[in-house]
C-alpha positions as CSV (number, residue, x, y, z in Angstrom):
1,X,17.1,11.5,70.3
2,X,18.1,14.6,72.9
3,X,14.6,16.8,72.1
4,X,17.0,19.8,71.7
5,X,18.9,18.4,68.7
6,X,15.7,17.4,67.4
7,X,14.6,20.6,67.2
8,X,18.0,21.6,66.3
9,X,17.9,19.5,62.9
10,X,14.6,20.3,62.0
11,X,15.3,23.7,61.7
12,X,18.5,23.2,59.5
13,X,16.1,21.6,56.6
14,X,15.2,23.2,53.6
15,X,11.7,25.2,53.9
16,X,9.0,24.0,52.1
17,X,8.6,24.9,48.4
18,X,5.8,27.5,49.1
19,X,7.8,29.0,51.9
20,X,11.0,29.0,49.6
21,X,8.6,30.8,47.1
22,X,7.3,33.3,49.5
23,X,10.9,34.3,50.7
24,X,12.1,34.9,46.7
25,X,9.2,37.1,46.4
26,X,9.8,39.3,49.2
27,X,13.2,39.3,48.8
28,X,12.4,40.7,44.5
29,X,10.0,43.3,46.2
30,X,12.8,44.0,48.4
31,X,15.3,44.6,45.5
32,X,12.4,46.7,43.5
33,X,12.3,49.3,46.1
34,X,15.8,50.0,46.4
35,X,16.3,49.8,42.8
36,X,13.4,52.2,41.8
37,X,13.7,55.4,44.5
38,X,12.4,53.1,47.0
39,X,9.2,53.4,45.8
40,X,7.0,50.5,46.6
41,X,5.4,47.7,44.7
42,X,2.5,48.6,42.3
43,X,-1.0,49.4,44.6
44,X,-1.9,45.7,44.9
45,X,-5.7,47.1,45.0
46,X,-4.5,47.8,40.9
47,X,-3.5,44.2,39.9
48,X,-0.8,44.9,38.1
49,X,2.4,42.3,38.8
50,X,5.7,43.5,40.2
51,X,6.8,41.6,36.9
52,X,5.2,44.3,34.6
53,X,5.9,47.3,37.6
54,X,9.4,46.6,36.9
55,X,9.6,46.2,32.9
56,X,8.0,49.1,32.5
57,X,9.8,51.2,35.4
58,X,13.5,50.3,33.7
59,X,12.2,50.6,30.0
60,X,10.8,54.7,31.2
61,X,13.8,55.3,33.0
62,X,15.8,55.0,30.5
63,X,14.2,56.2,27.9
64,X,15.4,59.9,26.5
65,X,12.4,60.4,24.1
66,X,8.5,59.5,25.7
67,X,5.5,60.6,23.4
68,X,2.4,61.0,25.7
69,X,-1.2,60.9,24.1
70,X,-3.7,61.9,26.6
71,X,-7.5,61.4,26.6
72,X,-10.7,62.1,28.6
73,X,-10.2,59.0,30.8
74,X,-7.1,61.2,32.4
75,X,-9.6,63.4,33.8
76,X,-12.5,61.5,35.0
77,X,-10.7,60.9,37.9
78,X,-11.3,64.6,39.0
79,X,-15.4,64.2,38.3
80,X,-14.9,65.2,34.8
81,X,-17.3,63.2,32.3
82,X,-15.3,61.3,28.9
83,X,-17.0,61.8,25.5
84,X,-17.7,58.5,25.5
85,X,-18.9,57.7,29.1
86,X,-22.0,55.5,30.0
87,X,-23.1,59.6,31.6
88,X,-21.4,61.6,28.3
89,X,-25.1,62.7,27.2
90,X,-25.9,66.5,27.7
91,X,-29.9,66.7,28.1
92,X,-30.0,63.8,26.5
93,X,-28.1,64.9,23.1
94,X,-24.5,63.2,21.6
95,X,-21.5,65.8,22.9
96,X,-20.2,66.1,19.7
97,X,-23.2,66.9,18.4
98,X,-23.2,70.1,20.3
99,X,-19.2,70.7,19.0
100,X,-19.9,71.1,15.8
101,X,-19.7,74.3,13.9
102,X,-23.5,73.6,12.3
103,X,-25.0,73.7,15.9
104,X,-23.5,76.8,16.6
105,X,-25.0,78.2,13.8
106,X,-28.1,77.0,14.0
107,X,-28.8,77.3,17.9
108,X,-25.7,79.6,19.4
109,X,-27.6,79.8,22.8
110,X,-27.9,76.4,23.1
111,X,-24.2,75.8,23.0
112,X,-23.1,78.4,24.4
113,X,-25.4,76.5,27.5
114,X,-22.8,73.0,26.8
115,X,-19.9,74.8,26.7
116,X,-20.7,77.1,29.9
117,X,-21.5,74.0,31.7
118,X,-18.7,71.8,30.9
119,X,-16.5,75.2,31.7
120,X,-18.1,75.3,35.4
121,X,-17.4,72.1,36.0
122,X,-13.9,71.9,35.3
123,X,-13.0,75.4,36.3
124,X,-14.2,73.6,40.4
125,X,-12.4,70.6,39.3
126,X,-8.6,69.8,40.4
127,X,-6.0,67.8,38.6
128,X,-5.5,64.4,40.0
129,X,-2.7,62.2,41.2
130,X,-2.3,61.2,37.2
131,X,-2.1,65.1,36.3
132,X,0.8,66.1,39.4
133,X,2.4,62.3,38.0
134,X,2.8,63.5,34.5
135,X,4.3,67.1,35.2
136,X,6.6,65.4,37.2
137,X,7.7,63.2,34.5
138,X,8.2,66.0,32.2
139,X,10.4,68.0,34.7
140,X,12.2,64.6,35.1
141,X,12.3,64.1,31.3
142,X,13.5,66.8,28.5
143,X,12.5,64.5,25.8
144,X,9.1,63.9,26.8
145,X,6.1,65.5,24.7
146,X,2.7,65.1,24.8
147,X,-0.3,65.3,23.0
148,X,-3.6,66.6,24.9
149,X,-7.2,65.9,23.7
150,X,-8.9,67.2,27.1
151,X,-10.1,71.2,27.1
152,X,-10.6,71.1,30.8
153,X,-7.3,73.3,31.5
154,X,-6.1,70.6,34.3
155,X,-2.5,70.0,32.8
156,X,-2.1,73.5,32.5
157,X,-3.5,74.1,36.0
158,X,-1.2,71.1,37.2
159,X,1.6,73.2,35.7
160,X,2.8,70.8,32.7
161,X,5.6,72.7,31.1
162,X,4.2,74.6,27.9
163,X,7.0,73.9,25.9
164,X,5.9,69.7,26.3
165,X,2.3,69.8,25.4
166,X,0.2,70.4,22.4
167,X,-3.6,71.5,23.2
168,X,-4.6,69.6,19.6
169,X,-8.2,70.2,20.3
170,X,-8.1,73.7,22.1
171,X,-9.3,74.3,25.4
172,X,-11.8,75.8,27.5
173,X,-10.4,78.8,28.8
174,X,-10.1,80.7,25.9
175,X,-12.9,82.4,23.7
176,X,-12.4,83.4,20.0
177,X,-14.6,85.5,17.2
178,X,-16.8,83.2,15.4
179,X,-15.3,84.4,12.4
180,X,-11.7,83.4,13.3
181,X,-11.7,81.1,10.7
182,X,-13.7,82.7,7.8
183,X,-12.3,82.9,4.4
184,X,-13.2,86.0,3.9
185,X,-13.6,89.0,6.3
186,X,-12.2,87.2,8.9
187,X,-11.5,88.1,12.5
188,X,-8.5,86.9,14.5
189,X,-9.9,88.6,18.0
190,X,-9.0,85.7,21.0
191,X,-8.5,86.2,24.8
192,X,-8.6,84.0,27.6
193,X,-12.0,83.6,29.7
194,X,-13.3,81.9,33.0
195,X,-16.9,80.7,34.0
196,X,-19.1,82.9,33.4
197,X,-18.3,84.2,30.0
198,X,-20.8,87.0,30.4
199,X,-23.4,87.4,33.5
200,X,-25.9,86.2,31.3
201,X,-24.5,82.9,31.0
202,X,-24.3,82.3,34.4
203,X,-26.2,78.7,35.5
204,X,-29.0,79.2,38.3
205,X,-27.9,78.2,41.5
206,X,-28.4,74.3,42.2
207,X,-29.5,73.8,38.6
208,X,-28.3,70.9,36.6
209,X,-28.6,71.8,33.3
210,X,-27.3,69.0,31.8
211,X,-30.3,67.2,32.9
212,X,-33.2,67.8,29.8
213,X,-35.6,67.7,32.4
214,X,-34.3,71.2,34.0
215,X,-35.6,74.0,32.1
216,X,-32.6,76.2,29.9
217,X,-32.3,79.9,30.8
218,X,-34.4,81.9,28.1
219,X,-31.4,83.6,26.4
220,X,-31.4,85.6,23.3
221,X,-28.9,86.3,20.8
222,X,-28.3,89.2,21.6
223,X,-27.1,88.6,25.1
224,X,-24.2,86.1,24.4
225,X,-20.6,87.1,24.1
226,X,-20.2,89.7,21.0
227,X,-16.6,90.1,19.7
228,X,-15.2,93.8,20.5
229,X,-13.8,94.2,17.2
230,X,-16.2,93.4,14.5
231,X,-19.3,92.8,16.6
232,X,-20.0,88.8,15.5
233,X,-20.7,86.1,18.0
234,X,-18.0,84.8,20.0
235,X,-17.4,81.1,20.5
236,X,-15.3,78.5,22.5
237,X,-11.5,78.0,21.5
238,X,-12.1,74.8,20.8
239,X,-11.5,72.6,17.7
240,X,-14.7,71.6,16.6
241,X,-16.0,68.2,14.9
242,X,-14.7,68.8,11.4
243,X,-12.7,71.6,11.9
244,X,-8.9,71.3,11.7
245,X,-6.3,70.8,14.5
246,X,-4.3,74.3,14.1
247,X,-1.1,73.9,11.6
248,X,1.1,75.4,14.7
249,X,-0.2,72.2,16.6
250,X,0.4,69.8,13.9
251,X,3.8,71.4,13.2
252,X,4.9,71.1,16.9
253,X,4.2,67.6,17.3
254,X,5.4,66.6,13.8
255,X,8.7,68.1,14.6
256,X,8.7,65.9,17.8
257,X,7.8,62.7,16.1
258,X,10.4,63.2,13.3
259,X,13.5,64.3,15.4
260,X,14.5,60.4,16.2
261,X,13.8,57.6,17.2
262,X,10.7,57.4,20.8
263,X,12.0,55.0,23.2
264,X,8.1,54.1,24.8
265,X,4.6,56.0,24.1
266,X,2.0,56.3,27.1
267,X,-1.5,56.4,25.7
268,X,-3.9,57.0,28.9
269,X,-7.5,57.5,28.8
270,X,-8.2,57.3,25.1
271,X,-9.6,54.9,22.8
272,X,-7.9,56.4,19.9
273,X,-10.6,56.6,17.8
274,X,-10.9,60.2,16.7
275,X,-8.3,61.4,14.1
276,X,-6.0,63.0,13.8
277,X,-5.0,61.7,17.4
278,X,-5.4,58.1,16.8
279,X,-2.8,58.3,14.4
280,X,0.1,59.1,16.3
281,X,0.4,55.4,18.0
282,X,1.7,53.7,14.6
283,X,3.4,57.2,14.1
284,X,5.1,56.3,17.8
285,X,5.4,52.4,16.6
286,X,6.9,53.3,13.2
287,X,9.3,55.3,15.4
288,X,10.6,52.4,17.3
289,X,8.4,52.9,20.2
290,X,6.8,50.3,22.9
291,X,3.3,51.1,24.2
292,X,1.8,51.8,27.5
293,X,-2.2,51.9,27.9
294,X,-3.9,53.0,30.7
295,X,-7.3,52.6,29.8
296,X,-10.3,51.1,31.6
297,X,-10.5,48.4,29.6
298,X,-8.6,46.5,27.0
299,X,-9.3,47.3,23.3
300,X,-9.5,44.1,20.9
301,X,-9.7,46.0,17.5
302,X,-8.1,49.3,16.3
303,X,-5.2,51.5,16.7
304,X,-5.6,51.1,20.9
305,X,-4.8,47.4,20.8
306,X,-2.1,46.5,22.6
307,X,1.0,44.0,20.8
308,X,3.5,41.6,22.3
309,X,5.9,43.9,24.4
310,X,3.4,46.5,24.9
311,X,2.1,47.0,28.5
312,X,-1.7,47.2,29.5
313,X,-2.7,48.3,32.7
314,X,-6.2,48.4,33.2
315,X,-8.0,50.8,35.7
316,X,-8.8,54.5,36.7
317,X,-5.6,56.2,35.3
318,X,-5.6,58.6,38.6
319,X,-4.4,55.6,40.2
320,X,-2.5,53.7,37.8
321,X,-0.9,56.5,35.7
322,X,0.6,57.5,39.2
323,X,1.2,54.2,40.2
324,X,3.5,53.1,37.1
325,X,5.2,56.3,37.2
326,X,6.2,56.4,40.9
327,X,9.4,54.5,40.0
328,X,11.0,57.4,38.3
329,X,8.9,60.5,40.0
330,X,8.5,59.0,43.6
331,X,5.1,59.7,45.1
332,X,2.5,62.2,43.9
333,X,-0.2,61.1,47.0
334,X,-3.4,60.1,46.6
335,X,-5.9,59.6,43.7
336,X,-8.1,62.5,44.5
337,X,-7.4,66.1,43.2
338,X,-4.8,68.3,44.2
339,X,-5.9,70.9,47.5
């Protein structure tokens, strides 16, 4: 046989099956990009499939209602330390033993020391790729409403939409009279604050003070922030262990949750184990909704256990949160903080 047609009918066969395989895979990948914005595949650093990149892409872009619950894990991606991180310990105590209203009372200073520290550090933190990803999503998205559980300010700073969150635990930022929720005599002086509160609470230069081995500034009483109006102690805005979310909260997101049916619900960074947060996924499934985690890893028990139809993807949610989002908001950049 002539060497030319040889070569000519060889190349007419069919491909081998792997090669037949490889060109359908390219040529899906190819069809995801135009279809979603022409945003790429999902990061294949992430290890989620183009399978579940794409089920979850069409469910969120065309859903009218998405309920967001948000946790600490959104944040550690900008240095920020979760309640329930492997480094959550503050000179060797528990976290929420320090945001409790007892502690306060018992050794003001002492928290006032927690709270000044965890205010320093995420006052020279910046929101992440997940944070700019989320605000986008809300611009995109009139129906969408989340829930925060972080105090760190970073939505806010990443310029989510007021109207679409609920601050269910407080935040930061602000400062209120210890007496703001007395029953009697009680004082409902609040204002917004940065680090520090007051010069005396200002951390020594190159001091870790969440380290017990680093001495704590000797303060007194008497030098912590007083309340202008009635002369008590001041304390963080924040809802402590125990204390109740604020009814406004819990009216705002009720009236979300009630007003129809929520096409998917996005729970990132949470374990959904402290009420009344944890409560909202059957709230979103008794609603009609599908679930999203993005969560480190994948919860076996409880109300953060993924069902059958639900999506799970595992990893930083910096990354991922952008990642899975990218089909409907485009590109946020990177996984670092925002310049």
């Amino acid at each position: 046989m002539d060497p030319l047609q040889h070569a000519v009918e060889e190349a007419s066969k069919s491909p081998p099956k792997k090669a037949r395989d490889k060109k359908r895979e390219a040529l899906k990948a190819k069809q995801a990009n135009r279809k979603f914005k022409g945003a790429s595949a999902p990061d294949p650093s992430l290890g989620i499939s183009l399978e579940d990149f794409t089920s979850f892409t069409e469910t969120l872009k065309t859903s009218k209602r998405i309920f967001a619950l948000l946790g600490a894990g959104l944040s550690a991606g900008s240095g920020l330390v979760t309640f329930r991180g492997s480094d959550r310990l503050w000179r060797g105590i528990e976290p929420q033993d320090l945001s409790d209203p007892q502690a306060f009372f018992d050794d003001p200073a002492k928290v006032w020391w927690f709270f000044s520290d965890r205010m320093k550090r995420a006052q020279e933190a910046k929101p992440n790729s997940a944070h700019v990803a989320l605000v986008k999503l809300a611009e995109h998205k009139e129906g969408f409403f989340a829930v925060n559980q972080n105090i760190d300010g970073l939505c806010e700073r990443a310029g989510f939409p007021p109207s679409q969150i609920a601050q269910i635990h407080g935040t930061l930022f602000k400062i209120k009279c210890s007496k703001h929720s007395a029953e009697k005599d009680k004082c409902d002086y609040v204002t917004e604050a940065t680090y520090p509160v007051n010069e005396s609470l200002t951390i020594p230069y190159d001091v870790d003070i969440s380290d017990a081995a680093a001495p704590l500034p000797d303060v007194g009483v008497n030098d912590l922030p007083r309340c202008p109006k009635c002369d008590n102690l001041l304390r963080p805005a924040v809802v402590f262990f125990g204390e109740a979310t604020p009814l406004s909260i819990t009216e705002r997101t009720y009236n979300f949750t009630s007003n129809g049916p929520i096409d998917i619900m996005l729970v990132i960074g949470t374990s959904a184990v402290v009420l009344p947060a944890a409560m909202y996924i059957p709230v979103a499934r008794n609603a009609g909704a599908k679930v999203a985690f993005f969560n480190m890893e994948e919860s076996d028990e409880g109300l953060a256990t993924a069902w059958p139809g639900d999506w799970m993807f595992k990893g930083d949610a910096a990354a991922t949160v952008a990642d899975m989002l990218k089909g409907v908001v485009g590109n946020v950049g990177g996984r670092g903080g925002m310049n």
